[in-house]
C-alpha positions as CSV (number, residue, x, y, z in Angstrom):
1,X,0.0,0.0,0.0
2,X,1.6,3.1,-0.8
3,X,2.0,5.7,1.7
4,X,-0.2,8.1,0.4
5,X,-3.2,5.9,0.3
6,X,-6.1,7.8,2.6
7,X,-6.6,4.2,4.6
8,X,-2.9,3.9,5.4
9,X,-3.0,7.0,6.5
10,X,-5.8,7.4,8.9
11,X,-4.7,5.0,11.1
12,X,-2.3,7.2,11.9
13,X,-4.3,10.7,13.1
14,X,-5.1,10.1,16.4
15,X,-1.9,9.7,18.1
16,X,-0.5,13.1,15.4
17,X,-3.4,15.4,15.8
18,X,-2.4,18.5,17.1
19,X,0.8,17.0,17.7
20,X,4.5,18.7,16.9
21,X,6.7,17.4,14.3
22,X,10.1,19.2,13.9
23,X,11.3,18.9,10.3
24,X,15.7,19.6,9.7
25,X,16.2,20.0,6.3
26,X,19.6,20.2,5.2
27,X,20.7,23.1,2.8
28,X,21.5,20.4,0.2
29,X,17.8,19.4,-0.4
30,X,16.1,22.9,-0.4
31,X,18.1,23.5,-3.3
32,X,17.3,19.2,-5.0
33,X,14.6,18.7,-7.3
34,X,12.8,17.0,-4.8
35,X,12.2,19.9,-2.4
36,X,9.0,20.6,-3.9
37,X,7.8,17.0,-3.6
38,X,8.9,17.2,0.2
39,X,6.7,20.4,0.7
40,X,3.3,18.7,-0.7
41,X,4.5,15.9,1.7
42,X,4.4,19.1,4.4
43,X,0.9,20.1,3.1
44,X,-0.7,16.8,3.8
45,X,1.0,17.1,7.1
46,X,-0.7,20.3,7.7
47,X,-4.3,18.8,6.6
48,X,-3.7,16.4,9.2
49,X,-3.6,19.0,12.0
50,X,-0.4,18.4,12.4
51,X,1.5,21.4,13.6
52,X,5.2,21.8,11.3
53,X,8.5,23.5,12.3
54,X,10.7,23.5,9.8
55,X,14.7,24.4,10.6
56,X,17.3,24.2,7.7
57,X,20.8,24.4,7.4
58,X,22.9,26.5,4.8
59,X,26.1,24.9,4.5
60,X,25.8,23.7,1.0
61,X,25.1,27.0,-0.3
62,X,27.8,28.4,2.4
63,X,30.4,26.3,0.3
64,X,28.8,27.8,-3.2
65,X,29.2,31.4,-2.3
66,X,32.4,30.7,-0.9
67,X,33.6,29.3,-4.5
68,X,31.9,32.1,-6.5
69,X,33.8,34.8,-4.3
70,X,37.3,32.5,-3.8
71,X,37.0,32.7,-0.4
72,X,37.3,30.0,2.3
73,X,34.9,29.8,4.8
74,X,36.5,28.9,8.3
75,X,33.5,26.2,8.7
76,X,30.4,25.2,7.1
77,X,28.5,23.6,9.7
78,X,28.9,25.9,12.4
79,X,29.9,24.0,15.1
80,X,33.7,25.2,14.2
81,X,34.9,29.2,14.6
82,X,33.1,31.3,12.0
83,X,35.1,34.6,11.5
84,X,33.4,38.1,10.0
85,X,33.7,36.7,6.4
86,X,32.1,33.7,6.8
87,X,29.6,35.2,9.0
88,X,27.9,37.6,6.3
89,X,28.1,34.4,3.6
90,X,26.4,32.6,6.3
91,X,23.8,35.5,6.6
92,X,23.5,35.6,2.4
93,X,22.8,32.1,2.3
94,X,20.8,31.1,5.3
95,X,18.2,34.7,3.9
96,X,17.9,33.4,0.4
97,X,17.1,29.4,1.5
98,X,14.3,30.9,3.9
99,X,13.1,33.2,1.1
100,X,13.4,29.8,-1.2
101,X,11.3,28.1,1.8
102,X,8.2,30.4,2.3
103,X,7.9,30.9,-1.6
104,X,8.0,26.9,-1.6
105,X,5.2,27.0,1.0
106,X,3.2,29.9,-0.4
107,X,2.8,27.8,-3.7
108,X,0.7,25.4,-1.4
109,X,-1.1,27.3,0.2
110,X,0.3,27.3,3.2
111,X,0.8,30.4,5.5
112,X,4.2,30.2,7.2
113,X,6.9,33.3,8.7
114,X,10.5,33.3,8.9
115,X,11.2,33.4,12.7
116,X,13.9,35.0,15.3
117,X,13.1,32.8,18.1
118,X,16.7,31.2,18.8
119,X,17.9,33.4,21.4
120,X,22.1,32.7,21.3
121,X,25.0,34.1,22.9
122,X,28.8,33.2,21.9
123,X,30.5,30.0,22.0
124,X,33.6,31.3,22.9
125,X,36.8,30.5,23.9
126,X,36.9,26.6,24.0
127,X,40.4,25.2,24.3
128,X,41.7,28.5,24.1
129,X,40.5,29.3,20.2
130,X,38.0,31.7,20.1
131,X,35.0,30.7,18.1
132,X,33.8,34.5,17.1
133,X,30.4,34.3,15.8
134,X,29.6,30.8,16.2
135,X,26.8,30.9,18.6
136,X,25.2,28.4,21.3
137,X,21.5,28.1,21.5
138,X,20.5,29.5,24.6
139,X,17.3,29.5,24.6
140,X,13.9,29.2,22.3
141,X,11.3,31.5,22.7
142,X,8.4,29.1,23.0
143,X,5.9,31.6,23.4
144,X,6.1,33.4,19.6
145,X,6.8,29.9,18.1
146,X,3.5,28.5,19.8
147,X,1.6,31.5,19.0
148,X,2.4,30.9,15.4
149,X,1.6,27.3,15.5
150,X,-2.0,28.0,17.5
151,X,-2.4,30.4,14.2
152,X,-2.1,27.7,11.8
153,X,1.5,29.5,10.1
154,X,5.0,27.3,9.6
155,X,7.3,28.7,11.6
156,X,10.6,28.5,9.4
157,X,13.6,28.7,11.6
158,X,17.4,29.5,9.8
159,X,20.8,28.6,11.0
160,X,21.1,31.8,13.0
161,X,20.6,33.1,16.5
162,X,20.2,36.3,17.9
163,X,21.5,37.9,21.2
164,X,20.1,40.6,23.4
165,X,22.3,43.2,21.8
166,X,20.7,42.1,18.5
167,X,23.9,40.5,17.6
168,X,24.0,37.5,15.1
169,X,25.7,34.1,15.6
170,X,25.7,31.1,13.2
171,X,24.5,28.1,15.0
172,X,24.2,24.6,14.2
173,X,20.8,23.6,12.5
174,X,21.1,20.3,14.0
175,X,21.6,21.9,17.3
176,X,18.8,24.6,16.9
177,X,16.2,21.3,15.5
178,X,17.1,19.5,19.1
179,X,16.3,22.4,20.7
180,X,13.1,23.7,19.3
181,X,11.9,19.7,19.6
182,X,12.6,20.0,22.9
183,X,11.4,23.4,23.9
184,X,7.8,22.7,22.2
185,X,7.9,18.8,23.2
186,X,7.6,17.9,19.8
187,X,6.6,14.1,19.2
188,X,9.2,13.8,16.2
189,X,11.9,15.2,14.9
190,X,13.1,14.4,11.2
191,X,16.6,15.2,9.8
192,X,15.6,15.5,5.8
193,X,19.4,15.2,4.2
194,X,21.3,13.6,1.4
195,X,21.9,9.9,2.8
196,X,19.6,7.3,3.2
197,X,19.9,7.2,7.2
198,X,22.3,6.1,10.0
199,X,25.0,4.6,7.7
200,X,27.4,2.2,9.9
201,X,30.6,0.8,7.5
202,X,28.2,1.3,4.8
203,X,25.1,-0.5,6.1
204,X,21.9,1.2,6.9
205,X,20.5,1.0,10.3
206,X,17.1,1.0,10.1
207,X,16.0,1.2,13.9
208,X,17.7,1.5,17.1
209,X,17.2,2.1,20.8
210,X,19.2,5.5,21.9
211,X,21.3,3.9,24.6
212,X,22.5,1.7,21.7
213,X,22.9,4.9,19.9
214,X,25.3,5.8,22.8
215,X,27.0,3.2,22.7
216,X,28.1,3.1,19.2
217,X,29.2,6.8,19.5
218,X,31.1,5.8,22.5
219,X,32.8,3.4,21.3
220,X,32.5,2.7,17.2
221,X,31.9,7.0,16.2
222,X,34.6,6.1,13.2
223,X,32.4,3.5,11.9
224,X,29.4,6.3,11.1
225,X,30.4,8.7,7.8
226,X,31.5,12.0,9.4
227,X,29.0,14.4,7.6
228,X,26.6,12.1,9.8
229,X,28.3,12.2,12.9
230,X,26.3,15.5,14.0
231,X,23.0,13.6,13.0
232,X,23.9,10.5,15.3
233,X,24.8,13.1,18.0
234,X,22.1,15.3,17.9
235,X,19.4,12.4,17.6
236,X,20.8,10.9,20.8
237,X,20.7,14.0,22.2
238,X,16.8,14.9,22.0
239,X,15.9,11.7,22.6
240,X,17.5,12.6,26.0
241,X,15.9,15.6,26.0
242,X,12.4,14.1,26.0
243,X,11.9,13.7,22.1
244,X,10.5,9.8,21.5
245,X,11.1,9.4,17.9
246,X,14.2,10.8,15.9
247,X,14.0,9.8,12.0
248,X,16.8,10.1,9.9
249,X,15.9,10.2,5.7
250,X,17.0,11.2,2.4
251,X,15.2,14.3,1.1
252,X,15.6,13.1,-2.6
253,X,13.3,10.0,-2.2
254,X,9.6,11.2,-3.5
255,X,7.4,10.7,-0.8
256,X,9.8,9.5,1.5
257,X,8.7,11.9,4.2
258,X,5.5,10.2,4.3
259,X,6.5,6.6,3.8
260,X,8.9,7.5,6.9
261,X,5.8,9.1,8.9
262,X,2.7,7.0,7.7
263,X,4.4,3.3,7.5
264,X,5.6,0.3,9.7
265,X,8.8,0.1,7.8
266,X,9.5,3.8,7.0
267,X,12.5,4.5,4.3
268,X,15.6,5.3,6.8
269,X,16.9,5.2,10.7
270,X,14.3,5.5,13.6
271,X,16.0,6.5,16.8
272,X,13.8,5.8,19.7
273,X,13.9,6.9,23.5
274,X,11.8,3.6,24.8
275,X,11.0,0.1,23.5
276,X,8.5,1.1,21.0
277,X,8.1,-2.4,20.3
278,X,5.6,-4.7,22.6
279,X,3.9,-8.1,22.2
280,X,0.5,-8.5,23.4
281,X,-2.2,-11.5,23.4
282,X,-4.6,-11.0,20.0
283,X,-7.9,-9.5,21.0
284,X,-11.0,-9.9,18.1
285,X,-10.3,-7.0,17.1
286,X,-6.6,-8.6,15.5
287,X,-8.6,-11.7,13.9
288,X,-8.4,-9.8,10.5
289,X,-4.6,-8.4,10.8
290,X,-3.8,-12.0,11.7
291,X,-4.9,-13.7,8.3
292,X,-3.6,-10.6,6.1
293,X,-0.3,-11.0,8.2
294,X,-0.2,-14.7,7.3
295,X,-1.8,-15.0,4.0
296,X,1.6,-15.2,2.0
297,X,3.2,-18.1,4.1
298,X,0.0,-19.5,3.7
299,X,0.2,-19.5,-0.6
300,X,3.5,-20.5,0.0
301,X,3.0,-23.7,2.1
302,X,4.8,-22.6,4.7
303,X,1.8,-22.0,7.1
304,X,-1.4,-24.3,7.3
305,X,-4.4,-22.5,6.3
306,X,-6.0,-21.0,9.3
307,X,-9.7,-20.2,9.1
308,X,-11.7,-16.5,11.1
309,X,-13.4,-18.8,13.2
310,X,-10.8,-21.3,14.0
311,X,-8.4,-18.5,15.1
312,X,-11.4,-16.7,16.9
313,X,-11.9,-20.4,18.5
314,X,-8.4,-20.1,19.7
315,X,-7.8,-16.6,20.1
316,X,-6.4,-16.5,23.6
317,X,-3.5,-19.1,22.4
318,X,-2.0,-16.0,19.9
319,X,-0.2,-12.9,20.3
320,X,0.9,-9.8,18.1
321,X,4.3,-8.3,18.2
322,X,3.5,-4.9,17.4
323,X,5.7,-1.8,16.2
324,X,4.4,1.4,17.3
325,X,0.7,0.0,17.5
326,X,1.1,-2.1,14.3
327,X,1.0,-5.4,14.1
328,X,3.8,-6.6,12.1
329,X,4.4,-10.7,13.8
330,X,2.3,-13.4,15.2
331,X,3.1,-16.0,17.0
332,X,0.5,-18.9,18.8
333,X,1.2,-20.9,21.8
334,X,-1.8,-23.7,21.8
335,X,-2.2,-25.6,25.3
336,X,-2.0,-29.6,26.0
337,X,-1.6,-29.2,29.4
338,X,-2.5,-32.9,30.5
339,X,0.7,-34.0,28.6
340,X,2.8,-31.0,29.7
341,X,3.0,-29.9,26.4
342,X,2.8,-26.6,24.5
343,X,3.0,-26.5,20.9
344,X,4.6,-22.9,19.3
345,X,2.8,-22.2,15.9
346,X,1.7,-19.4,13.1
347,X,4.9,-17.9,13.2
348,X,5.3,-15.2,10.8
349,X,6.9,-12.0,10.6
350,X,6.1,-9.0,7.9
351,X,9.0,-9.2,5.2
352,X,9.5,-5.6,5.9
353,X,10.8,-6.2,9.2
354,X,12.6,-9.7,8.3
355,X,16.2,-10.2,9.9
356,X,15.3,-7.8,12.5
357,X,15.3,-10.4,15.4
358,X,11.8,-10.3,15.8
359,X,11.1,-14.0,15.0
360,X,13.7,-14.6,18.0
361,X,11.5,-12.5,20.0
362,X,8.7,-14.3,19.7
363,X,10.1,-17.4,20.1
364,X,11.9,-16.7,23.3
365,X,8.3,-15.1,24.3
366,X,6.3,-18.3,23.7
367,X,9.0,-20.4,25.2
368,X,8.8,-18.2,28.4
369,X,4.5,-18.5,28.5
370,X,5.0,-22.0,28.0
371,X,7.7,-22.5,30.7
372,X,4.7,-20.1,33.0
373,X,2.4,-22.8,32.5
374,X,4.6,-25.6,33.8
375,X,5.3,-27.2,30.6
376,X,8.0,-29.7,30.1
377,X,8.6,-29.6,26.6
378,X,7.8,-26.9,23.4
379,X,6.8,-28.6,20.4
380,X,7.1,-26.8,16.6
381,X,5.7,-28.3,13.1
382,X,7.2,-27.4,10.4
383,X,7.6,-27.8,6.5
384,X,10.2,-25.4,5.3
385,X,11.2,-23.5,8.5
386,X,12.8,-26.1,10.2
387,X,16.3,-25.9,10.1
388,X,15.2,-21.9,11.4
389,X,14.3,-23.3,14.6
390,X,16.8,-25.4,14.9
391,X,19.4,-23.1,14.8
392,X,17.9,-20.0,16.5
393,X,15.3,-21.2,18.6
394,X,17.2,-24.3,19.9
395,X,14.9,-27.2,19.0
396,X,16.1,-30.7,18.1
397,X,14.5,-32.6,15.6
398,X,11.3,-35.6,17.3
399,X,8.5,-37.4,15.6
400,X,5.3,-37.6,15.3
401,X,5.5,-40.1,18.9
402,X,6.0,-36.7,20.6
403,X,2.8,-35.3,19.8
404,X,-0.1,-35.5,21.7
405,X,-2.5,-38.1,20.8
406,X,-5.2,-35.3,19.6
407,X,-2.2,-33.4,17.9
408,X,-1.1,-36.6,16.0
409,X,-4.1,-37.1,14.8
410,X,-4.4,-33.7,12.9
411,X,-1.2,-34.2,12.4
412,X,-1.8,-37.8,10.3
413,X,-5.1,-36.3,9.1
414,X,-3.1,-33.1,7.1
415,X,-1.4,-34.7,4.4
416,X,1.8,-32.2,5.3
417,X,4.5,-34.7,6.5
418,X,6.0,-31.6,8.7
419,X,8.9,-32.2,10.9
420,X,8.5,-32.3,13.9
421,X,10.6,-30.0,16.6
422,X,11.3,-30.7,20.5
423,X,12.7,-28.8,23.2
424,X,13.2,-29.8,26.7
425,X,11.8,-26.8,29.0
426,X,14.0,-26.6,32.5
């Protein structure tokens, strides 16, 4: 289902309604032919009722001005000192991508205003090198930012921050995002930029609790590309700072804003402040996601065909493992309690969140319910999956003398010839 389709969507508005999303866009992209496809991504936002920040960054077009006057800026992110020169290319650049913005937004028909709420005062002298006019964010001025939101307008916020004196500083627009996310307790905040997420050695990681964050930058920061070292940073930081969910996505993917938003699997890294994930027993409610879930290992022959009723028959013996309230893996533990016996069944997991562990959950989870219930032994059928539990669930191969009698006789009755799995409980 693609990401724009009104059912996937809905689904989605009651935990967003009225809710904050803090969008960082990287220079790079305002300028990308995509832009404009990431601002109609913004309007459907806004006909959500979902109230939009956008911060952007400059230091792609910081890096063009530069060339065109052959000059050398003395950084281009602003974290590092930023003399007078680079200062007023900073000031060029970060006025025309705002301008670029709120044209982008008028064309949609959205109302939006270029704001000075990042109040900053010097960096300064840090290991005795003087920074000049790179800024800190010291604070955000929450009131004129939520007066403009309450007012249905897009606050637009630029790489700059403004003292009492009316002095400028360039700031970091990773650094201003975290802080606006946290001063407005945003529920997201998205980093829009030119990779496809977190990139460790090369590999994408798709999800990832913060303290794992932590301890990759603790201990692995060379592994992550350095232009997305600051991402990594700055997502662990708002998570810390109260911000749940921290997405990291390319801004050149068309509608990759709201595949990352309105979808299980999203398109890049999800950076989350608590387990987001949960399994939970199947109400009636689940009878329905439970056969769509399964229907493909069912085609396949991997699953036996379950029927509504028969799974409605059975309901308390299945659970969900669910991703942010979706159901994306089911698992069943049915009962033979006068033999001591559970048997672990309907095991399935969504191919878009394959090789994620999740199948290990689950089987860990059952094994656990089973070992509550005082049984001796776990029993698992299977056709084509087999040598799957074996190796990461532990079970050893049995026969059909380890079933119960009422199980064997399905079993016989079936036609399937499955293999039979056992392992010994403690």
């Amino acid at each position: 289902m693609k990401p724009t389709d009104l059912r996937g969507i809905l689904q989605y508005i009651p935990q967003f309604r009225e809710r904050v999303f803090v969008i960082s866009i990287d220079g790079a992209i305002v300028t990308d032919e995509n832009f404009a496809n990431i601002l109609l991504d913004v309007a459907v936002l806004r006909s959500l009722s979902i109230r939009v920040v956008l911060v952007h960054g400059a230091a792609a077009q910081i890096h063009a001005l530069a060339t065109q006057q052959h000059v050398t800026p003395s950084n281009l992110d602003g974290s590092g000192i930023t003399d007078a020169e680079t200062l007023q290319l900073a000031l060029t650049a970060a006025n025309r991508l705002s301008h670029e913005i709120l044209e982008g937004l008028a064309a949609n028909d959205l109302r939006a205003a270029c704001s000075n709420a990042i109040v900053a005062h010097p960096l300064g002298i840090l290991h005795g090198v003087d920074h000049l006019f790179t800024g800190k964010v010291e604070r955000v001025d929450v009131e004129l930012l939520q007066t403009l939101l309450a007012q249905g307008i897009i606050p637009v916020i630029p790489p700059l921050g403004f003292d009492g004196d009316g002095k400028t500083y360039r700031v970091n627009s990773d650094g201003v995002a975290v802080a606006v996310a946290e001063a407005l307790k945003a529920n997201k905040l998205i980093f829009i930029t030119i990779h496809d997420g977190l990139l460790r050695q090369g590999q994408l990681l798709r999800q990832m609790l913060v303290a794992d964050l932590d301890a990759l930058l603790a201990n692995h920061r060379q592994e992550f590309i350095p232009e997305l070292v600051s991402k990594a940073v700055h997502a662990a930081a708002a998570c810390h700072a109260g911000v749940q969910r921290v997405h990291i996505i390319n801004g050149r993917v068309d509608e990759g804003l709201l595949a990352e938003v309105f979808s299980n699997e999203g398109i890049g890294t999800l950076i989350y402040a608590n387990e987001y994930q949960q399994v939970r027993r199947a109400m009636k409610k689940d009878v329905r996601s439970i056969l769509m879930l399964t229907q493909n290992s069912v085609d396949a022959d991997e699953l036996v065909k379950r029927t509504r009723a028969g799974i409605e028959k059975n309901l308390g013996d299945y659970y969900l493992f669910e991703i942010d309230k979706n159901p994306v893996a089911c698992v069943a533990l049915h009962p033979y309690p006068e033999h001591g016996k559970g048997e672990l069944a309907c095991l399935y997991v969504s191919p878009s969140h394959e090789n994620q562990g999740i199948g290990r959950k689950l089987i860990q989870y059952v094994e656990n319910k089973a070992r509550e219930h005082g049984f001796s032994e776990l029993l698992v059928l299977s056709t084509q999956a087999f040598t799957y539990f074996q190796s990461k669930g532990g079970f050893a191969e049995g026969s059909p003398d380890d079933l119960p009698p009422a199980r064997r006789e399905k079993y016989e009755a079936s036609g399937r010839n499955s293999k039979v799995l056992v392992k010994k409980l403690k």
